[in-house]
N, C-alpha and C positions, 0 to 999 in steps of 0.2 A: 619336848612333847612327842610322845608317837601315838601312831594310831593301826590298831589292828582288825586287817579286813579279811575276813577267811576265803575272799573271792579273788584277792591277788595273790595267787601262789607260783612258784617254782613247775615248770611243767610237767614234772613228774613227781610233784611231793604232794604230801598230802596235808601239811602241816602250814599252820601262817606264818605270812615273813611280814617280821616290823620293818618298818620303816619311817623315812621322817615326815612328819606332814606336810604335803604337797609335794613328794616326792615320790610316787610309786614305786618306781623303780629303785630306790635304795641310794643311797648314797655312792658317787661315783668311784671304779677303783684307782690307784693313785696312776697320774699317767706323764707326759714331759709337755711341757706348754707347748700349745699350737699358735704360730702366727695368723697373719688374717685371714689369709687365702687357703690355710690349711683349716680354718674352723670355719671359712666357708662350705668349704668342699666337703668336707668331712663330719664337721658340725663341732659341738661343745666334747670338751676333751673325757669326758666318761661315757659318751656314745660307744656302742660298736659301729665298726668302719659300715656297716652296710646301712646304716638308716641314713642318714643324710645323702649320700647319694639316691637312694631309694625315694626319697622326698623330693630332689630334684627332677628326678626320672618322673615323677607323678605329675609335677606342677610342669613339666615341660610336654608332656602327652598330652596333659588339660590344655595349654595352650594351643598346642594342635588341632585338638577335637574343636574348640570353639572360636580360633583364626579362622582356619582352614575354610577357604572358597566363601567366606564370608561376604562379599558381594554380589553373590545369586540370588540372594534374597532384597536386593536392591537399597530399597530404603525403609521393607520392613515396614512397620507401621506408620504410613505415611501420614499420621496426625500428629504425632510426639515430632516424625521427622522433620515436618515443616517449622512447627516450636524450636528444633535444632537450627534450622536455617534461618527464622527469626532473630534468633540471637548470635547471629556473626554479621547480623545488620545492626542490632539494636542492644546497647547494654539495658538500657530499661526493659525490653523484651527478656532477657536473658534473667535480668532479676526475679520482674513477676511468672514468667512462664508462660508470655503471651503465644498464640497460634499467628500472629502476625507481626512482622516489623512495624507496621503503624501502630501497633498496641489499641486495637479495637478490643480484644476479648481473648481471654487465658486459654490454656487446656483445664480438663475438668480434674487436673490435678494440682498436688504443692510442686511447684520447682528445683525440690533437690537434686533429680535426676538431670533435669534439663540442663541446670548448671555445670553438671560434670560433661554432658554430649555439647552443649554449646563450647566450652570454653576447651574441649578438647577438637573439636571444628573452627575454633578461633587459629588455634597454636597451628593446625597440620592444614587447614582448607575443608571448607564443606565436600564431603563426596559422601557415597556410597559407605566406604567402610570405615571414614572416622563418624558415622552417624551409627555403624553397631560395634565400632571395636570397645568403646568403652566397656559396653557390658558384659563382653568375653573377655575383660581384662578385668573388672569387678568379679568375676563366676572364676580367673583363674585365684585370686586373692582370697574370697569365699574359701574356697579348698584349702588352700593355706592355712587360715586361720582356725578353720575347721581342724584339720590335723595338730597345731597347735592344743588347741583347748582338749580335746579326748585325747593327748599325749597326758598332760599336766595330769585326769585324772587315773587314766587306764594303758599308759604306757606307748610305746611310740610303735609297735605291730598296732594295736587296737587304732591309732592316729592314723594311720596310712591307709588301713582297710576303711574308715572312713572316711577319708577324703575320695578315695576310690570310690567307692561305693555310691557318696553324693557328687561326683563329677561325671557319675555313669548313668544318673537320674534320667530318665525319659524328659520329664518335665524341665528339669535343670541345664539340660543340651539344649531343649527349644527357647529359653528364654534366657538364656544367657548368649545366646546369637542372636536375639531381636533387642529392641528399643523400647520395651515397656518399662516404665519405674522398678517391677519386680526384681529385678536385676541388683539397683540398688538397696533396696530392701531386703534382700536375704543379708547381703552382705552386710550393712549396717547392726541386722542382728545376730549375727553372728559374731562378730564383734562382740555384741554386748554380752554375751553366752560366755565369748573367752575374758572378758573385764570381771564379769561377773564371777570365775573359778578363781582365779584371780585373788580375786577380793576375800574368796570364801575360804581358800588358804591359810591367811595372817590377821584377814578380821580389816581388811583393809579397806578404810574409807576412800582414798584416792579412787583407788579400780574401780568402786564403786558408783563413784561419782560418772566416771568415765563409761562404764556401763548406763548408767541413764542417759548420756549426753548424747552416746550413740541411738537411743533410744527415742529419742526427742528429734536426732537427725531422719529419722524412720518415719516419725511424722511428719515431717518434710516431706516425707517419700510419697508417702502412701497412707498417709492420715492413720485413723484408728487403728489398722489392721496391724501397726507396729506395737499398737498395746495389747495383742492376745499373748506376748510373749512373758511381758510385766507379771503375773502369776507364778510362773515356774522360775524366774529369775529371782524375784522375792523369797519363794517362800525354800529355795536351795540355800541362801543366805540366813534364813532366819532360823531353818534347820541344822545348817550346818558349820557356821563359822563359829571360830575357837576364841569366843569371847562372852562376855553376857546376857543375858538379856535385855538388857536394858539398852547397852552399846549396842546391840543388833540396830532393836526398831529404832534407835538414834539416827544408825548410819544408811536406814532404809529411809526414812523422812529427808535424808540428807539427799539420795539420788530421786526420791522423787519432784524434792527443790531441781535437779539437774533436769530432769525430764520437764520441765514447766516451763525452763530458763534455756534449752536450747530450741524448743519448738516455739515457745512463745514470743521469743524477740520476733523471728519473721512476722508470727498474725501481727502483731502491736504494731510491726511497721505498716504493712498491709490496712491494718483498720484504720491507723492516723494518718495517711498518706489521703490528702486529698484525693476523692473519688476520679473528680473532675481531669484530674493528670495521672491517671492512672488506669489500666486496659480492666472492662471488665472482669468481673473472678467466673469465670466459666463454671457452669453447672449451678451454683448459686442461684435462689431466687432473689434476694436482696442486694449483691453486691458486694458479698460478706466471705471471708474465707472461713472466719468461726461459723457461719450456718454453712456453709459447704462442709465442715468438718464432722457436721452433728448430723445434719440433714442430708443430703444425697450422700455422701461418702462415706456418714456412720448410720446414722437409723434404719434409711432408707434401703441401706445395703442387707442390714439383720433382717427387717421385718416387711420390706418389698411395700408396693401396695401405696399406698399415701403416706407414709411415714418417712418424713424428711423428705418432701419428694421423690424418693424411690420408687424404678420401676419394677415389674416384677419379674422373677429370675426364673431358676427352671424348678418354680414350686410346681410343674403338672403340667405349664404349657406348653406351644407348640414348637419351638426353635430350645426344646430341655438339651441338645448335646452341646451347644456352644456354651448353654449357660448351667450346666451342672448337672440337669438330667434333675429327675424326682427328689425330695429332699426325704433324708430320712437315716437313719444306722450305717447303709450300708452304701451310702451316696459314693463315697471315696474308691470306694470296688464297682460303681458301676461300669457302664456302657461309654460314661461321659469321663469321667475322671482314673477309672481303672488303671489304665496303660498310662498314665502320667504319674502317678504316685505308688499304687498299692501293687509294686510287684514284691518290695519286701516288707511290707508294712503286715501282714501278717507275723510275720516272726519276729519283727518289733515289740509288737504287744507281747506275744509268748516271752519272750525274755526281761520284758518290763514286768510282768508278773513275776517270772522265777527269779528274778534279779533282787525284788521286793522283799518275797519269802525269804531267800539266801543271805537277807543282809538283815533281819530284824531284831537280832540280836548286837548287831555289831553297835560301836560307839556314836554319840549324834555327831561326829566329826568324823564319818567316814566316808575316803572320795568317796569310794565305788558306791555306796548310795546316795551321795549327791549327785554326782553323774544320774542317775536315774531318775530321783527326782530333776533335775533340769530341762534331758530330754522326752521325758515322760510325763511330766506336767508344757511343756511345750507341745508336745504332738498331741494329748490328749484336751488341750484349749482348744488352739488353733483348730484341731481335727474337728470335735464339735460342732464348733461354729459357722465353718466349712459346709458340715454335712446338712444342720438345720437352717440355716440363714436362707430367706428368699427373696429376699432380692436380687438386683441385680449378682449375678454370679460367675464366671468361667473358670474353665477347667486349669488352666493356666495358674489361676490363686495357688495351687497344691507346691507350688516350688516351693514356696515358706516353709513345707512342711517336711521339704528334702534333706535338710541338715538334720533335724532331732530322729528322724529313722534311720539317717546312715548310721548316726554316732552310737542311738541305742543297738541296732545288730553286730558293729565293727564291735564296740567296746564290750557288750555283752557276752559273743558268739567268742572273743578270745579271752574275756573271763572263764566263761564255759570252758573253752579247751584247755586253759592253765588249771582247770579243775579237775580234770577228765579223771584225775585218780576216782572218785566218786559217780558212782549210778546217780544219782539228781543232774547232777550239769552234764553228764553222757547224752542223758533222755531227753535236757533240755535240748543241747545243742542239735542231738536228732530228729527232735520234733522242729527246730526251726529248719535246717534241712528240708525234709520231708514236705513241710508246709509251702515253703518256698516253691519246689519244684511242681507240686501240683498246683498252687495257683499260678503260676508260670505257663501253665500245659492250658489250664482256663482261658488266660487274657490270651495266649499266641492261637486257640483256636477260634476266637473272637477275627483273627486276619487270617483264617486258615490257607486262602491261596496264597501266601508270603513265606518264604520257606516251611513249606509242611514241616520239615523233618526235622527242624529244631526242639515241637513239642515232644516229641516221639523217643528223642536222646535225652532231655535234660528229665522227662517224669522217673524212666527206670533210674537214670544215673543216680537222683539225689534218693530215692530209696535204698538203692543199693548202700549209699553211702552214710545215710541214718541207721541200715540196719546195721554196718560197720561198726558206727560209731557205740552203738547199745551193747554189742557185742564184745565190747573192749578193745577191741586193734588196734586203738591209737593209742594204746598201751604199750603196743610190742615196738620196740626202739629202729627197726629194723625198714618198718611201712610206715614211720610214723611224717613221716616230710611227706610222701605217697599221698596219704589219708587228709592231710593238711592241705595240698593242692586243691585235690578233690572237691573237700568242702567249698574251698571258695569257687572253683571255677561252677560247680551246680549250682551253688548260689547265685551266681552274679552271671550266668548265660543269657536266661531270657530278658534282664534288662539291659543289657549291655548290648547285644543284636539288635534290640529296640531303641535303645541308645545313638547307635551310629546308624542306624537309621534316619533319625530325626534329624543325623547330622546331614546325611547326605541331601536330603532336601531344599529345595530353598522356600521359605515361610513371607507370606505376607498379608494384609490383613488387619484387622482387628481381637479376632480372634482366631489365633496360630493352635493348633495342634498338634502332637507329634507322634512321630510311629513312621511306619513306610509309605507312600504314596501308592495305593493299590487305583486300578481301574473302576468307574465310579459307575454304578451298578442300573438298570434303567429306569428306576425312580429317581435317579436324580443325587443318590447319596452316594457318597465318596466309602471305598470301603477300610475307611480308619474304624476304628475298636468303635467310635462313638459315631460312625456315621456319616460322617462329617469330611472333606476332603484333607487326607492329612497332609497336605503340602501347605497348608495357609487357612484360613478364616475366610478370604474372600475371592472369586476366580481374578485371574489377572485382568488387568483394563477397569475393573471395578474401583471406584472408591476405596482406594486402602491398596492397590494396585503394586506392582512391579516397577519400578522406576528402567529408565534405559542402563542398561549395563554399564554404556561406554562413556559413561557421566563418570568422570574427573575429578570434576568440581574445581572451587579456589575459594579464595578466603570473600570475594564476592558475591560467593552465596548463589550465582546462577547451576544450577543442577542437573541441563541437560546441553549437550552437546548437538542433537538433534532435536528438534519439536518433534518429531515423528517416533514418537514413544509410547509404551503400554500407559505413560499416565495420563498425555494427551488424548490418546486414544478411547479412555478411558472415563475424561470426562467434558468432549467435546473434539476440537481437532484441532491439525496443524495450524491453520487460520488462528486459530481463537487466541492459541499460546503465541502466536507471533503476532497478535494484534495486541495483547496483556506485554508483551517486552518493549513495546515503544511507547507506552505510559512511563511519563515523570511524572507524575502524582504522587502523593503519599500511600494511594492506594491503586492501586490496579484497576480491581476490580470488588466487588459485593456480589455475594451470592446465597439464595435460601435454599442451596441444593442440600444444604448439612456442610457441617465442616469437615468432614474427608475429602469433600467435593472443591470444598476449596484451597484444602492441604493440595489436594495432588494441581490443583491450578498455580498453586505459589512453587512447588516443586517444578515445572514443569518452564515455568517461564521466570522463575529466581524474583518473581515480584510482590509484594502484598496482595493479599486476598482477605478481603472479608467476608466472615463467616457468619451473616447476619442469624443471632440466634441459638448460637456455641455451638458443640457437637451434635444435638439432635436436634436442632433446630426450635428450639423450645424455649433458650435462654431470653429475658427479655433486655437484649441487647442486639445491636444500638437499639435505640427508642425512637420514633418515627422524625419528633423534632430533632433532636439529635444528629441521624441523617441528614434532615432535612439541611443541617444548620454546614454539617463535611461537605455537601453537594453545594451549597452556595459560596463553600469557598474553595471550591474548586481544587478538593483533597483527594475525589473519588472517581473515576476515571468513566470506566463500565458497569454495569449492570449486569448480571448475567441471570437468567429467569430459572428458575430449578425448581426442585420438587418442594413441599411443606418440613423436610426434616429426615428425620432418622425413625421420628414413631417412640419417643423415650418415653409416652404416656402423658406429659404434663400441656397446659396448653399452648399455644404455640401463635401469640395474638401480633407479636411487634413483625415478625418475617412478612407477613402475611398482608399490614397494613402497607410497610413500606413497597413489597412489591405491587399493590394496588396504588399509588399515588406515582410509582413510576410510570406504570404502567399508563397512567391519567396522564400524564406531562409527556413523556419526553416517547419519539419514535422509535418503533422497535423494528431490527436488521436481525436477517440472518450470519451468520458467522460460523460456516462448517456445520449446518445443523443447529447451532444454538440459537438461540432469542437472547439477541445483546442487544442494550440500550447506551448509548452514547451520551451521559450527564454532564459532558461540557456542554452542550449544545444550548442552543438558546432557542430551539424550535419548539414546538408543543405538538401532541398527535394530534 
């Protein structure tokens, strides 16, 4: 069978080249077998010599950019990190995803992530950098498989300018150097993107299957937000594989059995698992990971407001750069999200359009229009849903959205150029140029005092270069390598300076940002694109804080080397944390400060902390009896008196009771400034 697509051509012809399906690039010419370490190096024996090293050279820069000085940023999100530290105490911690080794109460997420940072802080020792190497070793993998899949449909130049492209991401540098689940969440769908081309090849149920399982691991990840991808994966399959319709929605019913059956055993263990030995489901109002699933972390998240308990994101109000900024069309381009995604996401779209046009005639079995529907229908779900959702929201969510726009401009922008014989893909490619460099010149005068003169070089450059390109130059044999650099270095300057940017920072926080770290203006806002301070989410010593540098760690799970740290500091004092290390209790301490408050106290002194109440202090967990029942047998050490929460909107009645019955019983001490209570005691105030 072949399949002919008038947009894989010869780069000077103007005619189509058959080829075999699933092979773009043609059938290999004959060559002398390679042993293992020459097909490593070199790659598969009908490459030319320069892509495989070229792919190496890419995956070993990635791992640079997202290694490199990786413990500046300490411990990162010190809510997940603490979760990490729980689980080199605790395998039951490690399973559910508790914020605790005593397994009082989860994070307000599924545990897939956790499992990969706990079990990779089991193998090497808790510290600093086995708490974010994971995810710069997921974000280098990502890239990989990224190049992989846009090889299969659009050739292995198109694969490499993709991987580039998405390893240069503003947003994809920040969060693949921190600790949030999104990290493993691109990657897992990613994954399913290349399972699923895969599949669409030979009509292959296996791949298939394999692409929902990763799908279902996403859920794991990150609940719902792995199923905006579910549409654009389906309907490449049901558009494009070489079989019929019937075996299509066969083997679509068949991965969505896979999607059911890799996410579903954890809930089924989760719901059947005696409540009673088991750590609350954090964020949950019932104790439920299925209504966490539906409610805070699906409804909640679409439609803010009361819906699934959901608080409300940045539909309008007053903290919109952290949480998305105004919701609407143009959300992804804003103030808040701009410089994290959309510095080529306009030429995305323009080549998603001409790509569409350009291929409407071709066969229903043709890559280069499934490539387009896959990332085209991914970016345009995802994007949506992004842009209108109001709920809870951060700018941060857009990495999701960094594979399907590199792949659609890599894979496009060198159809375009293998076209070039032709004024339509000339125009095209020059208007994505063009487009590129002036929204380029928009978002860098957004940090205008961050190198001025980068907007000032890259607006004339990519004109110049789109009017080249219209003009026909990349015709004449002579400029044409010239012209070819051209394009990509205009394209890929302004996020790429913003890029290593983000790298050179160190982030921590809740909610991370990225871009340069400018001086923070005298209202009080940081001068990142959105306002906001772009070195992290929250100032050091805060909640969500810097951990001490010269933390080690070990497979014991203690985290600081000194008590005298930004995290102690942070949320009480040197006292406090060396009076929390000489509890043998199962708990340390309890606190209604909010659980960042108690992350950075479990981090600080390597002990359990509870977090009465989960993250915003709202969960209703423990229960006052409950308490009441750890305290009488003497599980709970300290007290420690803190604020009502986070403010997640929901009520906030169990924190509130228990620190009133402490407060009725037992005597209250200062300790470094805080109000601790001493629940061994057998005294009464």
């Amino acid at each position: 069978m072949t399949i002919v697509s008038p947009l894989v051509n010869a780069p000077d012809a103007d005619v189509p080249v058959r080829h075999p399906a699933g092979h773009p690039s043609g059938p290999p010419p004959p060559s002398r077998p390679r042993g293992r370490i020459g097909r490593l190096v070199r790659g598969p024996a009908g490459d030319p010599a320069w892509i495989r090293p070229s792919l190496l050279a890419l995956l070993a820069a990635t791992a640079v950019l997202y290694l490199w000085d990786l413990s500046a940023s300490g411990y990162g999100n010190g809510f997940y990190a603490a979760a990490t530290q729980a689980a080199t105490h605790s395998w039951k911690a490690l399973l559910f995803g508790s914020l605790d080794s005593g397994n009082a109460i989860t994070v307000d997420k599924p545990p897939a992530s956790l499992w990969v940072s706990g079990l990779f802080a089991r193998a090497f020792g808790f510290s600093s950098w086995t708490v974010l190497a994971p995810q710069a070793l997921e974000g280098v993998a990502a890239v990989g498989l990224l190049y992989a899949t846009v090889r299969r449909t659009s050739g292995a130049a198109a694969g490499l300018l993709a991987g580039a492209a998405f390893a240069l991401t503003p947003v994809a540098v920040l969060m693949f150097r921190f600790n949030n689940p999104d990290a493993l969440l691109v990657l897992l769908l990613v994954a399913a993107a290349y399972c699923t081309v895969r599949a669409t090849e030979r009509a292959s149920l296996r791949w298939l299957l394999l692409a929902g399982t990763c799908v279902g691991f996403g859920f794991l990840t990150k609940m719902a937000q792995a199923f905006l991808v579910v549409p654009a994966l389906s309907l490449v399959y049901l558009t494009a594989a070489p079989t019929g319709l019937r075996r299509r929605l066969a083997h679509l019913a068949g991965a969505v059995a896979a999607i059911v059956v890799s996410a579903g055993w954890y809930l089924a263990l989760v719901e059947l698992w005696p409540a009673s030995s088991r750590p609350y489901i954090g964020g949950s109002t019932n104790n439920s990971l299925l209504e966490l699933a539906i409610g805070y972390n699906g409804l909640g998240r679409i439609f803010g407001g009361s819906a699934g308990g959901g608080a409300s994101g940045g539909g309008g109000g007053g903290m919109t750069t952290g949480f998305g900024g105004a919701t609407g069309i143009t959300r992804l381009f804003g103030a808040s999200m701009g410089a994290e995604i959309s510095w080529l996401l306009p030429a995305a779209l323009i080549v998603l359009v001409a790509g569409l046009w350009f291929t409407r005639r071709t066969p229903r079995t043709d890559p280069t229009r499934a490539a387009l529907v896959l990332w085209g229908g991914w970016l345009l779900v995802s994007g949506l849903v992004f842009s209108f959702m109001s709920g809870i929201t951060h700018p941060y969510y857009t990495v999701a959205l960094a594979p399907a726009v590199a792949a659609l401009v890599a894979s496009g922008g060198t159809v375009c150029w293998r076209g070039r014989a032709r004024i339509s893909h000339r125009a095209t490619l020059a208007a994505m140029i063009a487009v590129t460099g002036l929204w380029g010149f928009v978002l860098l005068d957004r940090v205008a005092s961050w190198l001025p003169v980068l907007r000032w070089i890259i607006l004339p450059a990519s004109v110049l270069v789109a009017v080249a390109l219209v003009a026909g130059a990349a015709r004449l044999t002579r400029i044409t390598a010239v012209l070819a650099a051209a394009t990509v270095i205009s394209a890929s300057a302004g996020t790429s300076a913003y890029a290593l940017a983000t790298a050179a920072n160190p982030h921590s926080g809740s909610i991370p940002i990225s871009g340069p770290a400018v001086a923070a203006t005298a209202g009080g806002a940081g001068g990142g694109p959105g306002g906001a301070a772009a070195g992290g989410g929250l100032p050091s010593g805060a909640p969500g804080g810097t951990p001490p540098s010269s933390s080690s760690g070990s497979s014991s799970g203690s985290s600081a080397s000194s008590s005298d740290s930004p995290v102690a500091r942070g949320t009480g004092s040197t006292a406090l944390v060396a009076l929390l290390r000489t509890s043998t209790t199962t708990w340390a301490a309890a606190t209604t400060g909010g659980a960042t408050t108690a992350a950075e106290l479990e981090l600080s002194s390597g002990k359990a902390v509870i977090a009465i109440g989960g993250w915003d202090g709202s969960d209703p967990a423990p229960t006052l009896a409950q308490f009441e029942q750890w305290v009488s047998e003497g599980k709970i050490h300290y007290f420690v008196a803190g604020g009502t929460g986070m403010g997640g909107g929901r009520n906030s009645t169990s924190g509130n009771e228990i620190a009133a019955w402490v407060a009725a019983h037992f005597t209250a001490t200062t300790v470094g400034g805080q109000t601790v209570y001493d629940l061994t005691t057998s005294g009464m105030s």
